[in-house]
N, C-alpha and C positions, 0 to 999 in steps of 0.2 A: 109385358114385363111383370111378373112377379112380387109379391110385397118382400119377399126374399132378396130377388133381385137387386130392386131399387136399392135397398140397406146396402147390400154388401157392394153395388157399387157406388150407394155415396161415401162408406166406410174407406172402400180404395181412391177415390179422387181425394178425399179430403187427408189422408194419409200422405199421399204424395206432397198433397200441397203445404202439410205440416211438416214434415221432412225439411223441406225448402227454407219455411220459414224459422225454423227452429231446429238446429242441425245434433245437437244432444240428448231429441229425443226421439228411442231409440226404439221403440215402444210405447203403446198405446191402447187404452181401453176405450171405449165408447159408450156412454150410455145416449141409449135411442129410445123414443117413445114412438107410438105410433098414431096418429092425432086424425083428424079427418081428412083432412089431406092429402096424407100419408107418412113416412118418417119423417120423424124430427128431432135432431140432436139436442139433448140434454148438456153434455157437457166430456170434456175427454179426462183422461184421469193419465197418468205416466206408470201408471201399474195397473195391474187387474189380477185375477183370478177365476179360470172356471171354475174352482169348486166351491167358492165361495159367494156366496145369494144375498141381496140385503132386505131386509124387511124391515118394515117401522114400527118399534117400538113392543117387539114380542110377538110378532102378529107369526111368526113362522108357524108354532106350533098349531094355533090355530088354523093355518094355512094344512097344515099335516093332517089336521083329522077331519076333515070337509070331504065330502063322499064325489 
């Protein structure tokens, strides 16, 4: 399996299982790191956005012009 994989199926088991537990939420982000291990959730958020990245503390631009 995949590191791909693993993610998108702990994402759908834990999905399902948040559903269950918490029936108003309706939607769901994720954030995942990926640790030695392998994944490991961070924390879920009830909104998201793909076009939106978070960086700390202005580090984007920096992030931008790095070759």
């Amino acid at each position: 399996m995949t590191m791909y994989e693993k993610i998108q199926y702990l994402c759908d088991e834990s999905s399902i299982k948040l559903a269950h537990l918490c029936k108003e939420a309706r939607f769901v982000g994720w954030d995942i790191a990926i640790g030695n291990d392998g994944p490991v959730f961070i924390e879920a958020n009830n909104s998201c956005s793909e076009t939106l990245y978070q960086f700390d503390g202005g580090k984007w631009d920096y992030f931008l012009k790095q070759k």
